[in-house]
C-alpha positions in Angstrom: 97.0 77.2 99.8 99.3 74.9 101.6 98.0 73.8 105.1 99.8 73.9 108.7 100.7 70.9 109.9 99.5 69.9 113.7 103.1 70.8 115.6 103.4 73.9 113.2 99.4 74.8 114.5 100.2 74.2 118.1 103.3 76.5 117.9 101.3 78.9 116.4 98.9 78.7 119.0 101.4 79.1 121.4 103.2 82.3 120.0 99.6 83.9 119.8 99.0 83.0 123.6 102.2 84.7 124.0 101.0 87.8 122.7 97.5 87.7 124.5 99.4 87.2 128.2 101.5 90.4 126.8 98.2 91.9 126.5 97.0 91.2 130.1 100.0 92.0 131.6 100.1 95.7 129.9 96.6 95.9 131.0 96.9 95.0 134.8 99.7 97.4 135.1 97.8 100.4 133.9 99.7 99.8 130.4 96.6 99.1 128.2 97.7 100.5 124.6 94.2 100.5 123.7 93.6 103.2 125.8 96.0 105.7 124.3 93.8 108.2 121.7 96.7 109.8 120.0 100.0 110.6 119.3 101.4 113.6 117.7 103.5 113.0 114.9 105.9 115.5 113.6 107.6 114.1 110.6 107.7 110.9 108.4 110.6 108.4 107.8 111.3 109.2 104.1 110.8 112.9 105.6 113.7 112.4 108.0 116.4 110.9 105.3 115.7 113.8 102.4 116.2 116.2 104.8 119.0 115.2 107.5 121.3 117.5 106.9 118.8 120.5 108.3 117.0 117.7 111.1 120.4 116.6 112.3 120.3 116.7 115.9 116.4 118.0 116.0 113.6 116.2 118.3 111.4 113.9 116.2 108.2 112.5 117.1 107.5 109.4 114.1 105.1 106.8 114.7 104.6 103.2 112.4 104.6 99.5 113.2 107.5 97.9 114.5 108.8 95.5 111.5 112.5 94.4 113.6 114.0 94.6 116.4 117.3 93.5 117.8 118.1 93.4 121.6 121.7 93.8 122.3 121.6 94.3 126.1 121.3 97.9 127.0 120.9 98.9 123.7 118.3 97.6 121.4 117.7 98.8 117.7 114.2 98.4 115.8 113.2 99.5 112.3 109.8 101.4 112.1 107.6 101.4 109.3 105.1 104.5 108.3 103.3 105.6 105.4 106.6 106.8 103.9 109.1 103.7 104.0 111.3 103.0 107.3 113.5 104.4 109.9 115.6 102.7 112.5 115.5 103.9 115.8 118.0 103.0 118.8 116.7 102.3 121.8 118.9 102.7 124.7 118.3 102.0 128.7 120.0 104.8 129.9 117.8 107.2 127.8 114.5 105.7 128.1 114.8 104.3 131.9 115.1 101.1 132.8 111.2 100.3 133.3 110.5 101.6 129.7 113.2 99.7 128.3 111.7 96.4 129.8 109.0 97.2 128.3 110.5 97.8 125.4 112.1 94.3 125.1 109.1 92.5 125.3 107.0 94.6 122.4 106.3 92.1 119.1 107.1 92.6 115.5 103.8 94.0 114.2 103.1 96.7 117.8 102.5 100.0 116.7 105.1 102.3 117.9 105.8 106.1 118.8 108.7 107.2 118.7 109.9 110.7 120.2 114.1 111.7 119.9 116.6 113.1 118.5 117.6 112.7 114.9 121.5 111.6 114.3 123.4 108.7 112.2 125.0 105.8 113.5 128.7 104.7 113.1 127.4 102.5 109.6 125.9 105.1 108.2 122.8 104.7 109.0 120.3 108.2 109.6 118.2 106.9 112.4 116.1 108.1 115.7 117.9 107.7 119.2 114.9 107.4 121.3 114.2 109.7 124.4 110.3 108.2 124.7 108.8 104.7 123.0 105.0 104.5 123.6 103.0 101.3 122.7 100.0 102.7 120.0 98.8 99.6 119.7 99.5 95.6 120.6 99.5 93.2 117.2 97.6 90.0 118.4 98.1 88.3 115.2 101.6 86.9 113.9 102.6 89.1 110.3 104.1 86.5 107.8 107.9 86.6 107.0 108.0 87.6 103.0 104.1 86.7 103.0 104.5 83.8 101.3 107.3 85.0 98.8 104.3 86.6 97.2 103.2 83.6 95.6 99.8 83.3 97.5 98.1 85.6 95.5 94.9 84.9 96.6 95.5 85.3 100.1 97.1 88.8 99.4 94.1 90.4 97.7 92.0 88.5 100.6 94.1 90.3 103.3 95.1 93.4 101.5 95.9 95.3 104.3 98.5 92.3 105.0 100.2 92.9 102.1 100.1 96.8 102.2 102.5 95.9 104.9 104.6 93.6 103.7 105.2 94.6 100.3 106.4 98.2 99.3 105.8 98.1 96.0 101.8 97.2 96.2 101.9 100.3 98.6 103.5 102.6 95.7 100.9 100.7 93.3 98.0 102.7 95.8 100.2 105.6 96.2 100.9 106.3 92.2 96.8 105.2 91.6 95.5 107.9 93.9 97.7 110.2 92.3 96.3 108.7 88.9 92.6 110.2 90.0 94.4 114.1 91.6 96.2 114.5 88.0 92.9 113.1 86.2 91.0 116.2 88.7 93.8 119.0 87.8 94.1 118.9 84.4 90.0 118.3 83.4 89.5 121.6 86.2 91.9 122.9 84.4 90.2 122.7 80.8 86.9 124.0 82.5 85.2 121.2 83.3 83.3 120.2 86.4 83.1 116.9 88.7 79.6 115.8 89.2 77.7 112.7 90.7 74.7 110.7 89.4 72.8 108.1 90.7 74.2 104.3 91.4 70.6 102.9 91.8 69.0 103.3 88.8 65.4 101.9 87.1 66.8 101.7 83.5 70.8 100.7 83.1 71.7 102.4 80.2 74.6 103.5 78.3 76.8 100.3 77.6 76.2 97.0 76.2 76.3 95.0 79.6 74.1 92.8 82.0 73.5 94.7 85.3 73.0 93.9 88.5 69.7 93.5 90.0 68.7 94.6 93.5 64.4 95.3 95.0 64.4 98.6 96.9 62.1 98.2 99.6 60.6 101.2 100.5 59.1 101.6 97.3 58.7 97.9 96.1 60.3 98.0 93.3 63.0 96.3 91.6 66.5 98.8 90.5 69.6 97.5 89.0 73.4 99.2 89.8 74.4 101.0 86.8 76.8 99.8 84.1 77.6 103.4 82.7 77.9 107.3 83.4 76.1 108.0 80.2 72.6 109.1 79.7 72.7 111.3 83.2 76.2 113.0 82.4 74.1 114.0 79.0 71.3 115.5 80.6 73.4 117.7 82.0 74.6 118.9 78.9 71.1 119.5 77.7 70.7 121.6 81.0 73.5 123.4 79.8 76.7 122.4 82.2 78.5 122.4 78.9 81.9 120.2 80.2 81.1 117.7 83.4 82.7 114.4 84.1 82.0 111.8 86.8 84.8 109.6 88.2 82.7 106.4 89.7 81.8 103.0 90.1 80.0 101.0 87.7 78.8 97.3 87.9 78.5 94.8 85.4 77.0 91.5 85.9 80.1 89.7 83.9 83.1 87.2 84.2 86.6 87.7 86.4 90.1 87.8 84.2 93.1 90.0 84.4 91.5 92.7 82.7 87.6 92.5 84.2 86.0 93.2 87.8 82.5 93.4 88.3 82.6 96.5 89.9 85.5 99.0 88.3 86.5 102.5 88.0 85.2 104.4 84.9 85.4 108.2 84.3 83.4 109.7 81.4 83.5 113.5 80.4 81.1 115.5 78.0 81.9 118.5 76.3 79.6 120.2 74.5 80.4 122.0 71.0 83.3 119.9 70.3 83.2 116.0 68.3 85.2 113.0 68.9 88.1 114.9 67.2 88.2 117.1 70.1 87.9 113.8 72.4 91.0 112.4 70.5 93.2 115.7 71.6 92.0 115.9 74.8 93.0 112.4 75.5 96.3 112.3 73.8 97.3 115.7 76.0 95.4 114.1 79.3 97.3 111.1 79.1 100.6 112.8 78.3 100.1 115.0 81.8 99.0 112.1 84.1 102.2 109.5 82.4 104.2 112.6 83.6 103.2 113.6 86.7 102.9 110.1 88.2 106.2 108.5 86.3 107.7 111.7 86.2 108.2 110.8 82.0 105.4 110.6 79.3 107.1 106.6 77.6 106.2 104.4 80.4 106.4 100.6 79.8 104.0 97.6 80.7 104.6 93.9 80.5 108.3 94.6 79.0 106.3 97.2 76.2 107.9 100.7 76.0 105.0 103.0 74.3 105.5 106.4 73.7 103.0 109.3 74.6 105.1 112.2 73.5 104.5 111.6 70.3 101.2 112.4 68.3 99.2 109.1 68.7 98.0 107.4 65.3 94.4 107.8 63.6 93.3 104.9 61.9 89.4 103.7 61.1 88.5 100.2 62.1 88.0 99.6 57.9 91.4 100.6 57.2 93.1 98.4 60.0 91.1 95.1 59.3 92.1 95.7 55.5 95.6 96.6 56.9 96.0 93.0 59.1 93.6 90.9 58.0 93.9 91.4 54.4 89.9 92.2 53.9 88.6 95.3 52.8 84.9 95.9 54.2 85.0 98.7 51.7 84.0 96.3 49.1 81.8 94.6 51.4 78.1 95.4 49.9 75.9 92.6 51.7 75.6 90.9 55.3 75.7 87.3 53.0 79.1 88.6 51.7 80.2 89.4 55.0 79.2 86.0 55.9 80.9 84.2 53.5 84.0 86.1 54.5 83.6 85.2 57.9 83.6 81.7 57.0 86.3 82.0 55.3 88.4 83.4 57.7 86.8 81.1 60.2 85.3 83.6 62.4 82.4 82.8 64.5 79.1 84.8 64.4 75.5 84.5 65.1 71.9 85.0 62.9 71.5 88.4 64.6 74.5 89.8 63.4 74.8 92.3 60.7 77.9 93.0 58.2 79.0 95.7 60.6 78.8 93.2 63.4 81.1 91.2 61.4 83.4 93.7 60.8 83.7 94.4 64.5 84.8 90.8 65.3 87.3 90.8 62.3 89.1 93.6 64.2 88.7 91.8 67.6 90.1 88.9 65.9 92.8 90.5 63.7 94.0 93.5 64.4 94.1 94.5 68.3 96.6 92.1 69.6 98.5 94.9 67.7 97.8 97.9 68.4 100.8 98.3 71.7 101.8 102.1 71.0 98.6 104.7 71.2 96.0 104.4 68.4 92.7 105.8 68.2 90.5 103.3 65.8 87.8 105.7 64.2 84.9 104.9 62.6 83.1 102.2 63.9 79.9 100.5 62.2 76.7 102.0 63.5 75.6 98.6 64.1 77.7 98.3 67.3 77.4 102.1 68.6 73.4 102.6 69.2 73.8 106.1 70.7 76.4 107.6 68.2 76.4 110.1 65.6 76.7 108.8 61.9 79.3 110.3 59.8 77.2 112.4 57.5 79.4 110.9 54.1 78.5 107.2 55.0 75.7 106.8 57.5 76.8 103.0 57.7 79.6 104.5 60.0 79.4 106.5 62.9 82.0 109.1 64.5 83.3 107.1 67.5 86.8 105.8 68.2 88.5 103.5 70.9 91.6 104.5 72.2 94.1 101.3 71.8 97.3 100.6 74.2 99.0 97.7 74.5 96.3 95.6 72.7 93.6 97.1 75.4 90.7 99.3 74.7 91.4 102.0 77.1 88.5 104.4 76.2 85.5 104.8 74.3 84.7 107.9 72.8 81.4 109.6 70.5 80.3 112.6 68.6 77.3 111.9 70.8 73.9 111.3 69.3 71.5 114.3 69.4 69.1 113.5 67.3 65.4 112.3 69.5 64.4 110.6 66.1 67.3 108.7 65.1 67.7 108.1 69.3 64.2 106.6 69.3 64.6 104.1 66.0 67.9 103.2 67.7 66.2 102.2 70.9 63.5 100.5 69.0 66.5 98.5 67.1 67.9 97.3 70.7 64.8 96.7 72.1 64.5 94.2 69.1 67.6 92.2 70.3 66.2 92.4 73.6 63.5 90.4 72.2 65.8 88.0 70.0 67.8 87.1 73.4 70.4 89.4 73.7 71.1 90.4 77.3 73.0 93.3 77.2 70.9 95.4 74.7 69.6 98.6 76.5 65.7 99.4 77.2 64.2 102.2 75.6 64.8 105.7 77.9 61.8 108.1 78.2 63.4 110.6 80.1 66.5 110.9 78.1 64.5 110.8 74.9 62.7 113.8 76.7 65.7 114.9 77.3 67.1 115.2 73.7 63.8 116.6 72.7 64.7 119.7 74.9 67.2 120.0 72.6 71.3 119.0 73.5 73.9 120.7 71.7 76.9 119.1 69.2 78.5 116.9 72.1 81.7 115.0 72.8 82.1 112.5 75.0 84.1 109.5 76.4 84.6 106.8 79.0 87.9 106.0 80.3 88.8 103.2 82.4 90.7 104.1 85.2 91.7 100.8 86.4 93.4 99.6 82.9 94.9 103.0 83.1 96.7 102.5 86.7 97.4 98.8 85.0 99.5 100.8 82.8 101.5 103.4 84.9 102.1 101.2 87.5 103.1 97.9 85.2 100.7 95.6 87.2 99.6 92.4 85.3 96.0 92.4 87.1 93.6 94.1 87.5 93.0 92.9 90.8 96.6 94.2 91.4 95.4 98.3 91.1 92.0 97.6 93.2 92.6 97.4 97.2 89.8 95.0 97.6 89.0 93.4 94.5 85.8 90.8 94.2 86.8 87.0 95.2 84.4 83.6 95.6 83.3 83.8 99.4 85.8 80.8 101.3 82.6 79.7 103.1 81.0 78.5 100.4 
């Protein structure tokens, strides 16, 4: 970040000092704006210009921070800005009195304003408020940036979000368009019978995901809980209790690196449904996605990074074996034995470790090969059981389980399972990661009692799938970042 020079701090100073004495002034005359509670607002800017025609000549009150202002003698215009975009209003001395309009000449960029009069359009054009009443909401004691930086101070932006909510429009729509992400998310699962639920964030085993958690000591009871990494094993013992379709939209924390793509705490939604398999998670996805594309970007092709991908049309279905052999040329069809996986590895100069197993190999082919591909909407089925500990395996080929990712733009955007019922084959499975516990792998999962009690209660033929909500803003708002779709992403503390 490029630093002030002394004169350019000492003007600074002085243009703050400004502002304070404006403060005092207000105060001493019974004008404190920090006093004032409320102001009743009648209508919004963008309100006001869609509907001019039937508000022409109505009384308006519209309140929003002052973002210009021109003083032309007895007449002074100033551009408001609210939730909604901007208005002008003109402020004149013979309707607001001439101790008001002082006042008024002397309020900063940045005050918070209310506006009350009368709705009409100026000799230019423009539809605008001709103010009868201006009250001061609230006194800006800090300076707002011209263009904030010409949006190339990135960091500072995500720093001071609330800074460049105000400066930039189009990080407001990003926030605008995400919450409607999560309402059209709400209306169409409610609408397929399912039900929002909540499960615990402070957990004593974090399960569900292959991920390193974060680690925290409740007090009270003296012992140590991590912050969970998935929505998983609760979400299925409701199933077992027989809430048949429930989905949790919440935060979950993963003790990992910061890129475009990752934030250590994120948005994931994941759904069960029981009586239905991942086939039934394919369609429900291909039809949620379709409604949310639509309702937020009022069309179902949206396009990201200069990418135009279709959701109107049926997405492909394609198992991971079939799209290494279709990109990389290798058929793990043919594949009989972790030493010729190896050797293929080796070949293709792919990098793996002693623990790894042929389907382990087969999973970094297709990380290596084939998803920088995969831009228009793919579901890639049939992944090696080797990589999906709590998944059903496909009855045909028990090497293989029934689980797909859902592919955009060369991003996983979900993870989906016919989910694994079975206590037995849950137990060896958890026995199996608890062994690469052992061997040094970090993100294996501990062995679950409860949920193993769980499954031995019995839980019916299950579907289920995670969703990542922020890749999924990513993607209807064309933002390059994640950081870009989270109000207050996680940054390195300055004072360190």
């Amino acid at each position: 970040m490029a630093q002030n020079n002394p004169s350019q701090e000492q003007d600074l100073n002085q243009l703050l000092k400004v502002r304070y004495d404006k403060l005092k002034e207000l105060q001493e005359s019974g004008k404190d704006p920090f006093q004032i509670t409320k102001f009743d607002v009648t209508c919004h800017s963008q309100e006001i210009k869609d509907n001019f025609e039937s508000m022409e000549g109505q009384t308006v009150s519209v309140a929003g921070r002052m973002m210009f202002k021109r003083v032309m003698g007895k007449a002074s215009f100033c551009n408001v800005q609210d939730l909604q975009g901007n208005v002008q209003a003109y402020v004149a001395r013979d309707n607001l009195g001439e101790e008001s309009y002082k006042d008024f000449k002397k309020y900063d960029v940045g005050d918070i304003l209310g506006i009350k009069g009368e709705v009409f359009k100026t000799k230019t054009g423009e539809i605008s408020v001709h103010a009868q009443e201006v009250t001061l909401l609230s006194k800006s004691l800090q300076i707002l940036p011209e263009k904030f930086h010409g949006l190339t101070d990135t960091d500072l932006r995500y720093r001071q979000r609330y800074v460049d909510l105000i400066m930039n429009n189009e990080v407001k729509d990003t926030f605008v368009k995400r919450s409607k992400v999560l309402s059209s998310i709400r209306r169409f699962l409610d609408s397929q019978g399912f039900m929002e639920v909540e499960t615990p964030m402070l957990v004593s085993n974090a399960g569900g995901a292959a991920a390193r958690p974060f680690e925290t000591h409740f007090n009270a009871l003296d012992e140590d809980l991590k912050l969970r990494i998935s929505l998983e094993l609760y979400l299925k013992r409701l199933i077992v209790g027989g809430m048949e379709r429930v989905y949790e939209i919440g935060r979950v924390f993963r003790n990992e690196g910061l890129d475009t793509r990752h934030n250590p705490e994120f948005t994931l939604m994941e759904l069960y449904q029981a009586y239905t398999d991942y086939h039934g998670m394919m369609d429900l996805t291909e039809n949620m996605y379709r409604y949310v594309a639509k309702e937020v970007t009022g069309s179902e092709i949206i396009t990201y990074g200069g990418h135009e991908m279709d959701l109107s049309k049926p997405f492909e279905r394609i198992t991971m074996v079939d799209a290494v052999k279709k990109y990389a040329g290798v058929d793990f069809h043919e594949v009989k034995t972790i030493e010729e996986a190896r050797a293929l590895a080796d070949k293709h100069h792919i990098e793996y470790e002693d623990r790894h197993k042929k389907g382990d190999i087969l999973n970094l082919f297709f990380e290596e090969y084939v998803e920088e591909h995969l831009i228009q909407p793919i579901f890639v089925m049939d992944h090696p059981i080797e990589i999906s500990p709590l998944t059903k395996k496909k009855p045909e080929n028990p090497e293989y389980v029934e689980r797909f990712e859902f592919f955009m733009n060369g991003w996983e955007m979900a993870n989906a399972y016919s989910e694994l019922n079975d206590p037995i084959d849950q137990k060896e499975r958890f026995e199996a990661q608890e062994a690469l516990l052992a061997a040094g792998d970090d993100e294996a999962n501990h062995t679950d009692e409860d949920f193993l009690n769980a499954l031995r209660i019995g839980m019916p033929p299950t579907g289920g799938i995670g969703y990542g909500i922020d890749r999924m803003v990513m993607m209807m708002t064309d933002s390059p970042a994640i950081r870009d779709v989270l109000l207050f992403p996680t940054l390195k503390n300055l004072d360190k």
